[in-house]
C-alpha positions in Angstrom: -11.6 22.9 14.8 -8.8 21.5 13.8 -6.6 17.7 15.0 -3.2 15.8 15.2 -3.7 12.2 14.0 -2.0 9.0 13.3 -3.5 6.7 10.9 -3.4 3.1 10.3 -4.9 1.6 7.1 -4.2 -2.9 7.4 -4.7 -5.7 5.2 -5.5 -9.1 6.4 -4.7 -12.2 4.5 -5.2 -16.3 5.9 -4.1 -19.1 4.2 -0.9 -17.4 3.0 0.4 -20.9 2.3 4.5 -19.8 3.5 6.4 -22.5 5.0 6.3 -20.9 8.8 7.8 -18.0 9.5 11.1 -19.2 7.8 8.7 -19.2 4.7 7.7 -15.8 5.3 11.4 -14.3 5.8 12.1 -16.0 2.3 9.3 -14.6 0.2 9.7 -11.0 1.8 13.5 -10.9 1.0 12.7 -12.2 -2.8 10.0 -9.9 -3.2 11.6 -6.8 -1.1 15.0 -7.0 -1.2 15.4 -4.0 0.9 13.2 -4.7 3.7 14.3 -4.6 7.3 13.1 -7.2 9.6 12.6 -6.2 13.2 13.7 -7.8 16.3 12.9 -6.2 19.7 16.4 -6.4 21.0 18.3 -4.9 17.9 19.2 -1.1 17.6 17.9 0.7 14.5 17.9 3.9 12.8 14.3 4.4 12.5 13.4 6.2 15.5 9.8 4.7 14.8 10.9 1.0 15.4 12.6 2.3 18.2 9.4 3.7 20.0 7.8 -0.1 18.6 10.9 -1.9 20.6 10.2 0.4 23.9 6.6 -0.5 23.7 7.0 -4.0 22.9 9.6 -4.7 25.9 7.5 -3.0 28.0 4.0 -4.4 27.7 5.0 -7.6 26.3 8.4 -8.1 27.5 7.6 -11.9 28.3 6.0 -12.7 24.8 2.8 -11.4 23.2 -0.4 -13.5 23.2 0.7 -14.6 19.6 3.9 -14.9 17.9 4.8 -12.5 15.4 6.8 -11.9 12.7 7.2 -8.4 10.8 9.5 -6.7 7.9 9.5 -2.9 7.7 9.3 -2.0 3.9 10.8 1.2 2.3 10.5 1.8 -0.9 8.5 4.9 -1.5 7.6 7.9 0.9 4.7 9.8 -0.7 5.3 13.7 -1.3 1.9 14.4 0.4 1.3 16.4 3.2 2.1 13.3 5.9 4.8 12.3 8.2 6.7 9.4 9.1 4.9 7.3 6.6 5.7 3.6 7.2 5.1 0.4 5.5 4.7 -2.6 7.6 4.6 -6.4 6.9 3.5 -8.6 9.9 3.0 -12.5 9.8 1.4 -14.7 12.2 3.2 -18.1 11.2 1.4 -20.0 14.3 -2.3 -19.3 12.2 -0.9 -18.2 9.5 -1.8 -15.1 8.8 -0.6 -12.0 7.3 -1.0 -7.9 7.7 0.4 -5.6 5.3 -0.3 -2.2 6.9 0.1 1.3 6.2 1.0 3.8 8.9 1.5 7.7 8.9 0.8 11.2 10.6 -1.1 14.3 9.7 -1.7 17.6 11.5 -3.7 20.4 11.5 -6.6 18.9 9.3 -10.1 19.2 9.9 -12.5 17.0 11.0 -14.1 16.1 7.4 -10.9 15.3 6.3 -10.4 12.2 8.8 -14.0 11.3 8.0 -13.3 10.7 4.6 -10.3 8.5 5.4 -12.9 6.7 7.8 -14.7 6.4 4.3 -12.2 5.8 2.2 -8.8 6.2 3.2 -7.2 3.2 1.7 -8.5 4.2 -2.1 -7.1 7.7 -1.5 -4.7 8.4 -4.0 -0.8 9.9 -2.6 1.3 11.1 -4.9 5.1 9.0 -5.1 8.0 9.7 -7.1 6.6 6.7 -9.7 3.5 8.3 -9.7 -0.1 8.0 -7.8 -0.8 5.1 -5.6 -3.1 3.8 -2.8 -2.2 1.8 0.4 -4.9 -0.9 -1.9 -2.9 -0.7 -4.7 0.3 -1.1 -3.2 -0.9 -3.5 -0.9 -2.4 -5.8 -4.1 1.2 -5.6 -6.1 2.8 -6.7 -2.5 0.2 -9.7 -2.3 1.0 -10.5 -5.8 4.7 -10.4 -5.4 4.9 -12.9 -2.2 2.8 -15.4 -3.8 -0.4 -14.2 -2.2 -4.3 -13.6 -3.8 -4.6 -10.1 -4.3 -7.3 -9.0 -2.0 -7.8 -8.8 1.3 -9.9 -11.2 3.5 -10.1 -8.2 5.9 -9.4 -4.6 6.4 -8.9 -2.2 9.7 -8.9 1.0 10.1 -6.9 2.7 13.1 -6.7 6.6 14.1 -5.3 7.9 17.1 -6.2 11.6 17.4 -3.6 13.1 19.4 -4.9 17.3 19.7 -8.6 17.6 19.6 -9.0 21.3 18.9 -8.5 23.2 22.0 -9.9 20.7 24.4 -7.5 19.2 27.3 -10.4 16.5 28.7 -11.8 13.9 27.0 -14.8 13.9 29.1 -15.8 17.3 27.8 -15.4 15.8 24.3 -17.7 13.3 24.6 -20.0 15.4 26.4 -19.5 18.4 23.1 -19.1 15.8 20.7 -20.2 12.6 20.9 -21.7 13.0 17.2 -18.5 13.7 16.1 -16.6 10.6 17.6 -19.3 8.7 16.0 -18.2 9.9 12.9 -14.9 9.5 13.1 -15.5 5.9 14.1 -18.4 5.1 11.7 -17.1 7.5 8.6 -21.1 8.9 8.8 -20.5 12.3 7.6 -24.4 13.2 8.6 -23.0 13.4 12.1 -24.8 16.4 12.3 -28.4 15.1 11.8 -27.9 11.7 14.2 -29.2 11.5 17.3 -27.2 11.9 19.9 -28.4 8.4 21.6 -27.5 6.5 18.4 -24.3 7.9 18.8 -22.8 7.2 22.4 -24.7 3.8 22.0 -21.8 2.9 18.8 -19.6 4.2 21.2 -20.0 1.8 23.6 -17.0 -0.4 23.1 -14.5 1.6 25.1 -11.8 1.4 27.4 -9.3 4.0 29.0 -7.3 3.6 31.9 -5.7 7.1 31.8 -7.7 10.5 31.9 -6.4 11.6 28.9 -6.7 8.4 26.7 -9.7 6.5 25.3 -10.2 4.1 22.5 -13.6 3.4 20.7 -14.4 0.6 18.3 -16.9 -0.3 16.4 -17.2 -2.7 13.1 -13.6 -3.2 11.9 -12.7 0.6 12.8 -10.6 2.0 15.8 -10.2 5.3 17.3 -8.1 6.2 20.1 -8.0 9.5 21.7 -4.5 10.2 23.4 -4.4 13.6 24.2 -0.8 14.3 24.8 -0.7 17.4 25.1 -2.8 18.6 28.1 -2.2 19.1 32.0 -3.7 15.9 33.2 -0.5 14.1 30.4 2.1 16.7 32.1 1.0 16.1 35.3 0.9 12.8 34.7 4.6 12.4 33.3 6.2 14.3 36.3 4.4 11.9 38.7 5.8 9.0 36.8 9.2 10.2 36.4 9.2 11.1 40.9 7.9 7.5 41.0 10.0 5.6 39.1 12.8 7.0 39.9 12.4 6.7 43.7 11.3 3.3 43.3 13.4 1.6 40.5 16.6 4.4 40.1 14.6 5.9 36.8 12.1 6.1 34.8 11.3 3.8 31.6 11.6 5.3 28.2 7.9 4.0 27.6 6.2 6.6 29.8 7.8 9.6 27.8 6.6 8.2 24.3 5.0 11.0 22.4 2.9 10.8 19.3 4.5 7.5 16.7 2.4 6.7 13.5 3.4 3.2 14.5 0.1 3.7 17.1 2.1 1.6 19.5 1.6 4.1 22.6 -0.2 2.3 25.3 0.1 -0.7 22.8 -2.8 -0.3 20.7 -1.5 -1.5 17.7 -0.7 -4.8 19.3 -3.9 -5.0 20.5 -6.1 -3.9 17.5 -4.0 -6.4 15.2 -4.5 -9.8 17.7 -8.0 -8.6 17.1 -8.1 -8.2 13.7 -5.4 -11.1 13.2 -8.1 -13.5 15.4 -11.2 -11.7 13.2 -9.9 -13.2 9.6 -9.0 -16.4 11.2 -12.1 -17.1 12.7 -14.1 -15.9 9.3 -11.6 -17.8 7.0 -12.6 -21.1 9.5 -16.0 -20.5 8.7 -15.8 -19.7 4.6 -13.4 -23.2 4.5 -16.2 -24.8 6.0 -19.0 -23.6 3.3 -16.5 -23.9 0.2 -15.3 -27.8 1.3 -19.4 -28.5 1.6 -19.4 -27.2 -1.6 -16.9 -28.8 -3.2 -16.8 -32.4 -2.1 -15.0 -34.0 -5.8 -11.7 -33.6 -6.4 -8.5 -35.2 -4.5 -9.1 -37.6 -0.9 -5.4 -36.7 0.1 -5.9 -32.4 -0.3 -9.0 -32.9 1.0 -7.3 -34.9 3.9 -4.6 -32.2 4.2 -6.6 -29.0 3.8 -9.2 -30.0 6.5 -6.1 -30.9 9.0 -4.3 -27.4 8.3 -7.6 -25.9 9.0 -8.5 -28.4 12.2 -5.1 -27.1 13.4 -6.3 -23.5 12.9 -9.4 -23.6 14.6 -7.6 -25.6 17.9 -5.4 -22.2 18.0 -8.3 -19.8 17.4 -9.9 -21.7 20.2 -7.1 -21.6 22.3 -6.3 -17.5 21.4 -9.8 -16.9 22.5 -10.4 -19.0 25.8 -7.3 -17.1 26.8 -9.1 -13.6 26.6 -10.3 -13.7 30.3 -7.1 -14.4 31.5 -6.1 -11.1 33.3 -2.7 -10.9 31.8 -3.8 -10.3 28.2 -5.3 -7.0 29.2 -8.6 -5.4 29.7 -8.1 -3.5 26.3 -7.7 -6.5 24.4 -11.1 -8.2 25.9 -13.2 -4.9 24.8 -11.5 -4.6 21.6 -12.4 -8.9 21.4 -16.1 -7.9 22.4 -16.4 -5.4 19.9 -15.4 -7.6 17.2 -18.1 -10.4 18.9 -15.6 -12.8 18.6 -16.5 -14.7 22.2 -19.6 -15.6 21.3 -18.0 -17.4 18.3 -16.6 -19.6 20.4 -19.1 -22.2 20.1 -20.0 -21.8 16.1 -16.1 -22.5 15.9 -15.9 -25.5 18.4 -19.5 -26.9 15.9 -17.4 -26.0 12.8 -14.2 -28.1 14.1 -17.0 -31.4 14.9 -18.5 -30.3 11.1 -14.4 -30.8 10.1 -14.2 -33.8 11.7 -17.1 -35.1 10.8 -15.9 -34.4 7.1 -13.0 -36.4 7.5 -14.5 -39.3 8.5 -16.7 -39.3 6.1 -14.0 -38.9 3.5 -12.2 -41.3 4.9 -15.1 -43.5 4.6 -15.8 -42.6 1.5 -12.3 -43.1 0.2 -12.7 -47.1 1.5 -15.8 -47.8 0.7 -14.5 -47.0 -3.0 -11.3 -49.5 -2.0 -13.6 -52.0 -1.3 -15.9 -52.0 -4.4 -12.9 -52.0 -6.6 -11.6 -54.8 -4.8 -15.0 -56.8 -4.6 -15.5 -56.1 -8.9 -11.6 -57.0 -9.4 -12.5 -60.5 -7.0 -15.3 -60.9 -9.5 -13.7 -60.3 -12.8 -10.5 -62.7 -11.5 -12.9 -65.5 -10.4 -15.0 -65.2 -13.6 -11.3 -65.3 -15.2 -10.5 -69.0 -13.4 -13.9 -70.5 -14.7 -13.5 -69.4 -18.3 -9.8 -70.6 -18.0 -10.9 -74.1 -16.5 -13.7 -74.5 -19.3 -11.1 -73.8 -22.0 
C-alpha cells in the first residue's frame, strides 16, 4: 500500500529575548537577508503562501487567537525525492515565542517510510547543493544566527496523509487499520504485534467534521487524514460550489484547496502550532520556576526583571487557555489542547504565578532587609566615629 503525504517537522524556542516583533523582523533580515515576510493581504509568487493567505482569511479573517509573525526562508531546496519544500520562521512576539519549521510533500511511499520520519524524521539526512543536512541541523545554525540557544525547548511532528492506498473512507481505515494509524502517530513500528485496543485507545484524541477528514494526536505528534481524492471530497466540492454560489454569487477559493505542504487545509497548521506554541510556554513557566528556586544569588534587579517578563507570560498563557471553551476558537483547537493536557495545567500555572509572586516579595524583602543592616552598621560606625572625635 502505498500514500500521498505532507510533512511538518517544527522547532519551538521561549525566551527568544527579541525586542517584539519589530525585534524579530531585525534579527531575521540580519541573519536571512533573503527571507520573505508574509502578510495576509499581499500577493506573492509562491503559490504555497498563496493557499496559507486563502486559509488564513478564511478561518481567521478577524485575527487568530494569537498574534503572529512569520518569514518564509529560501535558501536551499534539497535534491531529494520531495516537493514544495518550505522553510518557515514564525514568532509569537505577545509570549514570545518562536517556531522554525520545516514543511514538504512526498508521494507514492510506503508506510515504513512515514514511520521512520515519525521516528526520526528531523535527523534524516537530504542531500542540498552544499551538501547533507537535517531540518535539526539547519534549524540549530538558524537558532545560532538570530541570537538564539541552539536547541529546541520543543519539537512537533505534523503529517497529513492525503491518498491512503486505495481506500475512499476513512471509517473503513480505522476499522482495517487502526494499528497502522497508531503507528503513524506513535512512530511504533511493531504495529503489527499491538493490540488492537491499545491502539484505538492512543487514538482517542480526534476530531473531524468532514467524512473524508480526521486528525489524531497524541504526545507532540499530529496526523491528519484528508482524503482528497475520493467521492464523498467530489461530492462534496460540487455541493459547495451550487451553494455558494446561489447564496453569496460564488464560491470561496478555500473550499477548492487541494493538497499544500504548508498543512494549512482546514487550518491545521494554525491549530497544531497555538498548541504547540501554548505547550513550550507553559513548560518554559514551569522550568523558570525550578531554575530561579535554584538559583537565588546573583543580581535583585534581573531577578526583579526576569520574574516580571515571566509573571507577564504566565497572565497570557492563562488568558490563551481560559479562552479554549470559547466556541469561536474551534472545536479542533480544544481536542488538539486536550491532547496536549494543557487545561488541566491551568491551576499548576495559576500556583506557579503565586510561587512568582511570592518570590518577589521575598526578594524584595530580602533586598531591604540588606538596606537596613547596612544602614543600622553605617549608624553605628558614624556614632562610634562622634565619641572617638569628642574624646580626642
Amino acid at each position: 500500500m502505498k500514500f500521498d503525504a505532507n510533512i511538518t517537522h517544527s522547532f519551538y524556542y521561549a525566551s527568544t529575548e527579541f525586542a517584539g516583533e519589530a525585534g524579530f523582523v531585525a534579527a531575521v533580515r540580519h541573519a536571512c537577508p533573503s527571507a520573505v515576510f508574509y502578510e495576509v493581504d499581499r500577493a506573492y509568487d509562491d503559490p504555497c503562501i498563496g493557499q496559507m493567505q486563502t486559509a488564513e482569511r478564511f478561518l481567521h479573517g478577524g485575527g487568530q487567537a494569537c498574534k503572529v509573525s512569520r518569514f518564509f526562508v529560501y535558501e536551499q531546496t534539497p535534491q531529494d525525492a520531495v516537493t514544495d519544500w518550505r522553510m518557515m520562521l514564525s514568532f509569537f512576539p505577545e509570549v514570545d515565542v518562536l517556531a522554525i519549521s520545516f514543511h514538504y510533500g512526498l508521494s507514492d511511499v510506503s508506510a515504513d517510510h512515514l514511520i521512520v520520519l515519525r521516528q526520526c524524521g528531523e535527523n534524516r539526512p537530504f542531500t542540498f547543493p552544499d551538501g547533507p543536512n537535517t531540518c535539526i541541523g539547519i534549524a540549530y545554525r538558524l537558532a545560532k544566527q538570530l541570537g538564539l540557544k541552539a536547541e529546541a525547548d520543543k519539537c512537533s511532528f505534523l503529517c497529513e496523509i492525503t491518498r491512503f492506498g486505495a481506500y475512499e473512507e476513512i471509517g473503513r481505515i480505522e476499522q482495517d487499520h487502526a494499528p497502522l494509524l497508531y503507528s503513524f502517530l506513535t512512530g511504533d513500528e511493531g504495529h503489527r504485534f499491538v493490540p488492537e485496543t491499545l491502539a484505538r485507545k492512543r487514538l482517542c484524541y480526534q476530531w473531524g467534521s468532514r467524512r473524508f477528514i480526521r486528525i489524531y494526536a497524541f504526545g507532540q505528534a499530529f496526523l491528519f487524514l484528508n482524503l482528497l481524492h475520493t467521492p464523498d471530497r467530489a461530492d462534496y466540492l460540487t455541493h459547495q460550489a451550487a451553494f455558494s454560489t446561489a447564496a453569496y454569487g460564488g464560491c470561496d477559493p478555500y473550499f477548492m484547496m487541494g493538497s499544500c505542504p504548508l498543512t494549512v487545509n482546514h487550518g491545521i497548521l494554525f491549530s497544531v502550532e497555538y498548541t504547540m506554541m501554548l505547550k513550550t510556554l507553559i513548560d518554559s513557566v514551569a522550568l523558570y520556576q525550578t531554575d530561579n528556586n535554584k538559583k537565588r544569588r546573583g543580581s535583585f534587579y534581573r531577578h526583579i526583571s526576569a520574574t516580571r517578563s515571566m509573571r507577564r507570560k504566565i497572565i497570557v498563557v492563562l488568558e490563551r487557555v481560559e479562552r479554549t471553551e470559547i466556541s469561536e476558537i474551534g472545536e479542533l483547537s480544544t481536542v488538539l489542547l486536550e491532547s496536549q493536557h494543557i487545561a488541566p495545567i491551568v491551576d499548576k500555572v495559576k500556583y506557579l504565578l503565586e510561587l512568582l509572586e511570592g518570590d518577589l516579595s521575598l526578594l524584595y524583602s530580602e533586598r531591604n532587609n540588606m538596606l537596613v543592616t547596612f544602614l543600622t552598621v553605617l549608624g553605628l560606625i558614624l556614632a562610634a566615629w562622634q565619641i572617638v572625635l569628642a574624646l580626642i
